[in-house]
N, C-alpha and C positions, 0 to 999 in steps of 0.2 A: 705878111710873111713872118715867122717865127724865127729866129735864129737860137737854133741848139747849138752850144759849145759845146761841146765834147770833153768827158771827164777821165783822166789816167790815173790809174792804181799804182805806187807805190806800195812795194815791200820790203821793211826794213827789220835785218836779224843781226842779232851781235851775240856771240858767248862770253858770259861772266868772268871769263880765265883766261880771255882775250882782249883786255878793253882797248878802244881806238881800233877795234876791226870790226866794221860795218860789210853786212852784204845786202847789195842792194838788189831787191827784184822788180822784176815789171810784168806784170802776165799780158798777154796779147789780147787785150778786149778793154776797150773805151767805154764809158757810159755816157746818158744823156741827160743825169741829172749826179751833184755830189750825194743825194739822199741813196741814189741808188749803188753810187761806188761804194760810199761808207755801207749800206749792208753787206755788201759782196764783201769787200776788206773785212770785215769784222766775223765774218764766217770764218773766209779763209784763214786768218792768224789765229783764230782760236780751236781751229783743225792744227795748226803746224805747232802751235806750243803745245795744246797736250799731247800729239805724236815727242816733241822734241823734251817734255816734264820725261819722260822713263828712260830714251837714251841720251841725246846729246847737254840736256841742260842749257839749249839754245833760248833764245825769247825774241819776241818777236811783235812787230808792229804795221801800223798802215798808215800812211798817207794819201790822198783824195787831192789831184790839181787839174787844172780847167788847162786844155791846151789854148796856146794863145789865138787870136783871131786873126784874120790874114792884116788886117790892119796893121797890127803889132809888128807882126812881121814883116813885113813893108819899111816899118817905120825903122825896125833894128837893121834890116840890109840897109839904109837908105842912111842911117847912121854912119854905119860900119864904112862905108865907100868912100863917104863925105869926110870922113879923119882922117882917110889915106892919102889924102890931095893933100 
């Protein structure tokens, strides 16, 4: 059996005339590989900067993370409970 993680898109925008104001986005669709987020990410940002080069002077980046495996998470509830005793 194969086990596909599941890849989350991050999108990170900041204005020049703003610094320390981050917006962070997340579009509603997972991939099954990071080769495939990173091309979707790098479309998308390079659509949003040159919309955002004539009006807002926004900029704009991507980030690509694996969500964790149930394991993980297991282990981080199973942390988290264990500290509170």
């Amino acid at each position: 059996m194969i086990e596909i993680i599941p890849v989350m898109l991050f999108i990170l925008g900041w204005h020049p005339d703003k610094p320390g104001e981050i917006d962070l986005q997340r579009p509603e669709i997972v991939f099954a590989s990071v080769e495939d987020c990173e091309l979707a990410g790098a479309k998308m940002v390079a659509k949003m900067n040159a919309a955002a080069q004539g009006q807002s002077g926004a900029r704009y980046e991507f980030r690509c993370m694996t969500i964790p495996g149930r394991e993980e998470f297991e282990a981080a509830l199973k942390n988290k409970f264990e500290n509170k005793k």
